[in-house]
C-alpha positions as CSV (number, residue, x, y, z in Angstrom):
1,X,39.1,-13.6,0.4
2,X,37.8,-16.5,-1.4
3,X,35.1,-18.7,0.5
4,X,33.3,-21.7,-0.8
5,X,29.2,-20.6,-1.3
6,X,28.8,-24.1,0.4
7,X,30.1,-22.9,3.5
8,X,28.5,-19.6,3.4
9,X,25.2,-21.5,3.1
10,X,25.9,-23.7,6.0
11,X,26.9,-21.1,8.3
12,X,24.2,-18.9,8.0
13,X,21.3,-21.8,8.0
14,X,22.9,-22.9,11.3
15,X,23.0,-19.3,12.7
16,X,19.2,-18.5,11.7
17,X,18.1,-22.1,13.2
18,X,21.2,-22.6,16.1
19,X,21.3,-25.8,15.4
20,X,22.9,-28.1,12.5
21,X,20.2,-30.7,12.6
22,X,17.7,-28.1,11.6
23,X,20.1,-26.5,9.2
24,X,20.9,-29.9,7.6
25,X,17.0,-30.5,7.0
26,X,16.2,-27.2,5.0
27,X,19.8,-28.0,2.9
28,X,19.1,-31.4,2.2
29,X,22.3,-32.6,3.7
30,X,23.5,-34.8,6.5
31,X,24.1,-33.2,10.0
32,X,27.5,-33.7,10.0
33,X,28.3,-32.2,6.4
34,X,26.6,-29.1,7.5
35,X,28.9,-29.2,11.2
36,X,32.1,-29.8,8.5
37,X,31.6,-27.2,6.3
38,X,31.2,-24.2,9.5
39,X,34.0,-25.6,11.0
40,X,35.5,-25.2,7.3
41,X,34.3,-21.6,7.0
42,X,35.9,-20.9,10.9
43,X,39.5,-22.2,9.4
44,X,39.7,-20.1,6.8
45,X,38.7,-17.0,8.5
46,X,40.7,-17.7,11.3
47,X,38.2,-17.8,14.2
48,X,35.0,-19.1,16.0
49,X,31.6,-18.3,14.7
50,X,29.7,-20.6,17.1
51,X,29.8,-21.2,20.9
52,X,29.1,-25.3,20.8
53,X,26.6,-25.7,23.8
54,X,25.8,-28.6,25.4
55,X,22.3,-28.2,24.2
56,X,22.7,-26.4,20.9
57,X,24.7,-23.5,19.5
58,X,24.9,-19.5,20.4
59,X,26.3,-17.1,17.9
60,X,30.2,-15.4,18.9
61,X,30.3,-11.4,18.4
62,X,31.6,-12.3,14.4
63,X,29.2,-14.5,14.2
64,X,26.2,-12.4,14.9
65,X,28.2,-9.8,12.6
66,X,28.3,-12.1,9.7
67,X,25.0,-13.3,10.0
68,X,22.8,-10.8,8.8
69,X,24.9,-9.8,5.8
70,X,24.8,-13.7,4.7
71,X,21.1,-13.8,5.0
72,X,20.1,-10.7,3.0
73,X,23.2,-11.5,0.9
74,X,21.0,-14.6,0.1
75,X,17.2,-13.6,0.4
76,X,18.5,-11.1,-2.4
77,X,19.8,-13.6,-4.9
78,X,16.6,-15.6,-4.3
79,X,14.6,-12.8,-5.0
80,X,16.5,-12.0,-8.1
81,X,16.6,-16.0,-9.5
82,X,13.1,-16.2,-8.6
83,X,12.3,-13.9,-11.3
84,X,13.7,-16.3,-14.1
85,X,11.2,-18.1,-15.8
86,X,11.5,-20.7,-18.5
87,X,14.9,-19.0,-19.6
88,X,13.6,-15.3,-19.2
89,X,13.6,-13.0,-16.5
90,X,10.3,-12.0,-14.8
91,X,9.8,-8.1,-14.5
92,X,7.8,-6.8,-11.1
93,X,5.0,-4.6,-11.5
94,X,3.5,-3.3,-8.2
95,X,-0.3,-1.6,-9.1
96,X,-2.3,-0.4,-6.0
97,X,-5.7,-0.2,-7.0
98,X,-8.8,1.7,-5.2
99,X,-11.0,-1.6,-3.9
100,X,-14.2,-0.4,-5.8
101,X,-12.5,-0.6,-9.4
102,X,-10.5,-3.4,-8.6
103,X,-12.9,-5.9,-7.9
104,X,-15.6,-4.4,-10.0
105,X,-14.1,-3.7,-13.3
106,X,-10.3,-4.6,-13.2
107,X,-10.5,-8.5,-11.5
108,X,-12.8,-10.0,-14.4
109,X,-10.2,-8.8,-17.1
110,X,-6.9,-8.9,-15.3
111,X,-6.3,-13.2,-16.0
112,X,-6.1,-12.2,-19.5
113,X,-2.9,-9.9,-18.9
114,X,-1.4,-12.1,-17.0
115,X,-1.6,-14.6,-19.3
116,X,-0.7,-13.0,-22.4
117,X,2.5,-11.2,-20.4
118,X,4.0,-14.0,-18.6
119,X,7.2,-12.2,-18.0
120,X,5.4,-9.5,-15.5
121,X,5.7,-10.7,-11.8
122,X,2.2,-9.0,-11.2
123,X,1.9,-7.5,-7.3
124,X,-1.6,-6.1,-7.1
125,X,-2.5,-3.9,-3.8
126,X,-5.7,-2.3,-2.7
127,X,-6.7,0.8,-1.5
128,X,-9.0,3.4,-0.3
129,X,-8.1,6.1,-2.6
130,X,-5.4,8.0,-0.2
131,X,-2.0,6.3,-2.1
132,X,1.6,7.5,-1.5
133,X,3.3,5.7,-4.9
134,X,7.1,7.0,-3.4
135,X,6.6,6.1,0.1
136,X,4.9,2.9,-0.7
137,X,7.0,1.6,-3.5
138,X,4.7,1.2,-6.3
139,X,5.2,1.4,-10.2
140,X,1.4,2.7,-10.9
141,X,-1.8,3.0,-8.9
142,X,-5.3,3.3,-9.9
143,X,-7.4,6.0,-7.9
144,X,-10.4,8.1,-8.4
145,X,-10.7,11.8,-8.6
146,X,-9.5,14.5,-10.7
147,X,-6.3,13.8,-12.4
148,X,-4.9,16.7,-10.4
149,X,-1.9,15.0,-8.3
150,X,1.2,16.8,-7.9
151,X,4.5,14.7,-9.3
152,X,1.8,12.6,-10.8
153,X,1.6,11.1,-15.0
154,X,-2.6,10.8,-15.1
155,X,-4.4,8.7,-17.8
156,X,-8.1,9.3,-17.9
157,X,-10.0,5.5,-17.3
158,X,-13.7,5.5,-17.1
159,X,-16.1,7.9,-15.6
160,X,-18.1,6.5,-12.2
161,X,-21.0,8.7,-11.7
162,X,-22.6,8.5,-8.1
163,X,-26.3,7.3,-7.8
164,X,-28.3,5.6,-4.8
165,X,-28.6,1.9,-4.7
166,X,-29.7,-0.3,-1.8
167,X,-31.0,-4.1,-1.1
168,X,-34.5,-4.9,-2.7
169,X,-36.2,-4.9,0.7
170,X,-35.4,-1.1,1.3
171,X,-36.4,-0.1,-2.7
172,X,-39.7,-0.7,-1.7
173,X,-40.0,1.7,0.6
174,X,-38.9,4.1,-1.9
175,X,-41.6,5.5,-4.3
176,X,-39.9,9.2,-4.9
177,X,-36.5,10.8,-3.5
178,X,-37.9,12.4,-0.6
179,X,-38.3,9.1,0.7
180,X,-35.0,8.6,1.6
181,X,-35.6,11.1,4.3
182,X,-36.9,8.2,6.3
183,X,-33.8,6.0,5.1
184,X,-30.5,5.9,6.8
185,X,-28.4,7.2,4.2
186,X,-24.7,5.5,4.3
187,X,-21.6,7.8,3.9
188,X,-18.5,7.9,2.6
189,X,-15.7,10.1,3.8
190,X,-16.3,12.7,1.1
191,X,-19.1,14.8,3.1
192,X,-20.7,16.5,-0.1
193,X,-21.3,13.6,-2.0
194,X,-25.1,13.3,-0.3
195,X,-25.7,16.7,-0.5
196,X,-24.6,17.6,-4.2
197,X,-27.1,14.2,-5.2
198,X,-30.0,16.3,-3.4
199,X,-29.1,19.2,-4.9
200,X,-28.8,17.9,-8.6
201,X,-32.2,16.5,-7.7
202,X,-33.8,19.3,-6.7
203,X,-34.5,18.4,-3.5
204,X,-33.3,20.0,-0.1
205,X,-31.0,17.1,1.6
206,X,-32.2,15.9,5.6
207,X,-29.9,15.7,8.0
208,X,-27.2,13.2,7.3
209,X,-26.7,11.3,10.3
210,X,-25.6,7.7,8.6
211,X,-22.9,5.4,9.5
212,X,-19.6,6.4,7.7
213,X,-17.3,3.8,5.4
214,X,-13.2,4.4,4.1
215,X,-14.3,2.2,1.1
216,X,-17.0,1.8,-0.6
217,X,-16.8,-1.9,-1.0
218,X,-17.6,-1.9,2.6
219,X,-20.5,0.7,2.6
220,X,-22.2,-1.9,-0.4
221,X,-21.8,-4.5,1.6
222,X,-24.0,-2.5,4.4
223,X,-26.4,-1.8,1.8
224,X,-26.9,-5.1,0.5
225,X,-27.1,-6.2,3.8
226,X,-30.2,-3.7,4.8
227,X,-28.3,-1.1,6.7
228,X,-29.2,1.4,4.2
229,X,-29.2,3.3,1.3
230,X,-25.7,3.9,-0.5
231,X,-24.0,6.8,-3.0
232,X,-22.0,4.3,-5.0
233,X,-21.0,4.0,-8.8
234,X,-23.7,1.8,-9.9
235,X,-21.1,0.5,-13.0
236,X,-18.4,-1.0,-10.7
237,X,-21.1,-2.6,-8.9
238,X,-23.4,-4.3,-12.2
239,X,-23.0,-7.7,-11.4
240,X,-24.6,-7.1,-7.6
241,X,-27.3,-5.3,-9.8
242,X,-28.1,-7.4,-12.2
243,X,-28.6,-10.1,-10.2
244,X,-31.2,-8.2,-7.8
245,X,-28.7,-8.3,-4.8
246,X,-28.8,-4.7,-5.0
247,X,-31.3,-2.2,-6.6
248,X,-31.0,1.1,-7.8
249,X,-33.9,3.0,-7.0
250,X,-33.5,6.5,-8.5
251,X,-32.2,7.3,-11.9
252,X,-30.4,10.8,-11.1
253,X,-26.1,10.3,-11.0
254,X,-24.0,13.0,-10.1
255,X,-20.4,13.1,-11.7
256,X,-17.6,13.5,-9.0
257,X,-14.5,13.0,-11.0
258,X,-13.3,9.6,-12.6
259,X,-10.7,6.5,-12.4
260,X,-6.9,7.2,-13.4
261,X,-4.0,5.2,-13.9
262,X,-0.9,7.4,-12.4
263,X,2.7,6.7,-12.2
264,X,5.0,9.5,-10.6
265,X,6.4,11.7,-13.6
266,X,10.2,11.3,-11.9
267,X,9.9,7.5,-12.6
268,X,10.9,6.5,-16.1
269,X,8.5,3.2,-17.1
270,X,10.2,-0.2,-17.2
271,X,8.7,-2.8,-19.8
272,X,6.0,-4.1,-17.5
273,X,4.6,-0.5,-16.7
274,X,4.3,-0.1,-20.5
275,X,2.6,-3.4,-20.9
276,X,0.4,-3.0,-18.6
277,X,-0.8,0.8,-19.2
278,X,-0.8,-0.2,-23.0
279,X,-3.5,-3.2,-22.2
280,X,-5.6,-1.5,-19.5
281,X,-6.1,1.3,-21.6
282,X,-7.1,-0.8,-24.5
283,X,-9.9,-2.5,-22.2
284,X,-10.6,0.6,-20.9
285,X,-11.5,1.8,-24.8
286,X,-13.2,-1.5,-25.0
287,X,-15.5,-0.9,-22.8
């Protein structure tokens, strides 16, 4: 059957507003072209698609049948023509990121890929480290750890070994590490962080009986703020450190893994996931 796009358009405005006058405002037409080209669309196909009420319109059974098929029918071909581009199309490229590296190392860098690859529709996520790339859709995260995920193509990115760091006002109090006994120490949801520090230091660890964070974006926010004293990687934090916001009292890291770039090993990479793997490892060798 072979029905004018015009009156597809009008019908289904009219059937997601009820109303002509509303549909004729988001299509830039008059009311009564709009009212013309449904009752067009109802002609051809042989039957009503609206009730006309005295105050507005209600959808008949085909109506509400049609309707949602016309509007995904259209969202889709939006979604599609709004990846063309100065006569190319734009590729999507969903990258969850863990919050820590994103805004500490990969946000300072990432206007420089976006502007040498404008034909990647970039959609960044964050995260705190748990990441389902099926289930959630995405073309590549970022997460810490060991490289050691089932499914999952790994490539190494930098190292983040853990140390303590904490506002200026509570490094004072701390002149050796069995100081931080008398600190509350801030936690993340890896319970043996804390305690493998100690250890590596030589030191029996206290009782850990500190607040505990999903992210440590939020857990350096405590710290800075005086809650505490934090396990964090001081190098996704050095701008917070260099400017004295936060302090970083003891020397001693721990290594507990490191970042990585993963895509699942089913998915064969598109253009965009090249691109971008291509450029971040480059930074990443960069320094």
């Amino acid at each position: 059957m072979n029905l004018p796009l015009n009156a597809l358009r009008a019908f289904e405005a009219s059937a997601r507003h009820l109303s002509f006058t509303l549909a004729a405002q988001e299509l830039n037409v008059t009311q009564s072209a709009v009212s013309a080209q449904v009752k067009n669309l109802e002609q051809r196909l042989g039957l009503p698609l609206f009730r006309r009420l005295p105050r507005g319109l209600a959808l008949t059974d085909e109506g509400l049948a049609l309707q949602p098929l016309l509007s995904d029918s259209f969202n889709r071909m939006g979604a599609v023509l709004g990846q063309f581009e100065k006569g190319r199309l734009r590729e999507p490229l969903t990258v969850a990121v863990v919050g820590t590296y994103a805004v500490g190392w990969l946000m300072p860098r990432l206007d420089a890929f976006v502007r040498n690859h404008p034909f990647v529709d970039l959609r960044l996520q964050t995260h705190n480290n748990r990441v389902n790339l099926a289930g959630e859709g995405l073309d590549l995260a970022i997460r810490f750890g060991d490289g050691a995920w089932h499914g999952v193509q790994a490539d190494p990115l930098q190292q983040a070994p853990l140390s303590p760091v904490c506002a200026p006002a509570t490094a004072q109090r701390l002149h050796s590490i069995e100081d931080l006994r008398h600190e509350t120490l801030l936690r993340s949801y890896r319970a043996d962080e804390w305690p493998d520090w100690f250890a590596a230091a030589g030191v029996a660890p206290p009782m850990l009986r500190g607040p505990v964070f999903d992210t440590s974006l939020a857990m350096a926010s405590a710290a800075l703020q005086g809650f505490g004293v934090a396990l964090l990687p001081p190098s996704m934090f050095a701008p917070d450190l260099q400017q004295g916001r936060l302090v970083q009292p003891f020397e001693m890291q721990i290594s507990r893994g490191r970042y990585w770039l993963t895509r699942l090993k089913s998915r064969t990479p598109g253009r965009a996931m090249d691109e971008f793997r291509q450029w971040l490892l480059q930074q990443v060798g960069e320094g």
